[in-house]
C-alpha positions in Angstrom: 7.6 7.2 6.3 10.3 4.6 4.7 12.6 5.5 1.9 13.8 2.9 -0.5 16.4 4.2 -3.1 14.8 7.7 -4.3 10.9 6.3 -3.4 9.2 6.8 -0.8 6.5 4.8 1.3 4.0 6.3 3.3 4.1 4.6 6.3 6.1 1.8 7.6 4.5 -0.5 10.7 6.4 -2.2 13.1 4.2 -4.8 14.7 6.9 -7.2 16.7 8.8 -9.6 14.6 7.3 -8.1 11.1 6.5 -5.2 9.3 3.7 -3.8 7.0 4.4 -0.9 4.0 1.2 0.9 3.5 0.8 3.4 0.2 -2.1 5.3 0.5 -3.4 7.5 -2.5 -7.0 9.5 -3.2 -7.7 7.1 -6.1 -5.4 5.3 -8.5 -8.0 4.7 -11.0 -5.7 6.7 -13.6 -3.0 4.5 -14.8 0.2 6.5 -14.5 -0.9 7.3 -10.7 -1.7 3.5 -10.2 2.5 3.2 -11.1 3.6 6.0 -9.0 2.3 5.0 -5.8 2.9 1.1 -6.9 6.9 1.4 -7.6 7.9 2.2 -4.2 6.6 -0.9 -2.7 7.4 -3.1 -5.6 11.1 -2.2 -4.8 11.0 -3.3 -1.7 12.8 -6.7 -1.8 11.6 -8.5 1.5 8.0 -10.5 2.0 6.2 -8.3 4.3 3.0 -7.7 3.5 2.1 -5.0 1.3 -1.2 -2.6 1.0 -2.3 0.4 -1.1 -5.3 2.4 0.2 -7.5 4.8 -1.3 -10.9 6.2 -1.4 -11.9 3.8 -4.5 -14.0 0.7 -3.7 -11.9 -1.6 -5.8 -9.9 -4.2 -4.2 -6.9 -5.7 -6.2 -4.0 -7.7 -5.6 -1.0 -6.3 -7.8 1.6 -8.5 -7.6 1.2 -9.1 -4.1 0.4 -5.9 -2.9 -2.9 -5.6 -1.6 -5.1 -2.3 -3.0 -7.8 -1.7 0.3 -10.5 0.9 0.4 -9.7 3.6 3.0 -13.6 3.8 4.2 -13.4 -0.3 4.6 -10.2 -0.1 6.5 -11.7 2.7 8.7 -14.7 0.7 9.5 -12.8 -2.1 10.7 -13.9 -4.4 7.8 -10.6 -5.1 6.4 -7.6 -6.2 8.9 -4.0 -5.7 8.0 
């Protein structure tokens, strides 16, 4: 886990020379939870790459920060 300010993001990868912030949430199809888990990663200031998982099939692109689905990362069919 990473802490930014008073937010915090789920988990923070090292991988060599770079890192990845992943959010992961049950589903962000209501709008105010779509925020919540959103705002810690749009805080973070550097350009490492970005993802939100959950369990809905949707994929979007908010600003950068990639939404996954949890079942597509699991199955290998999405690569961070």
């Amino acid at each position: 886990m990473g802490k930014n300010e008073e937010k915090e993001v789920d988990f923070v990868v090292e991988t060599g020379d770079d890192y990845i912030y992943i959010q992961v949430s049950l589903s962000v199809r209501d709008e105010k939870t779509l925020e919540r888990e959103l705002r810690p990663l749009e805080t973070i200031q550097d350009h490492y790459k970005k993802y939100l998982i959950t369990l809905d099939y949707d994929t979007n692109n908010y600003n950068g920060i990639k939404q996954i689905s949890a079942m597509d990362f699991l199955l290998g069919r999405v690569e961070l």
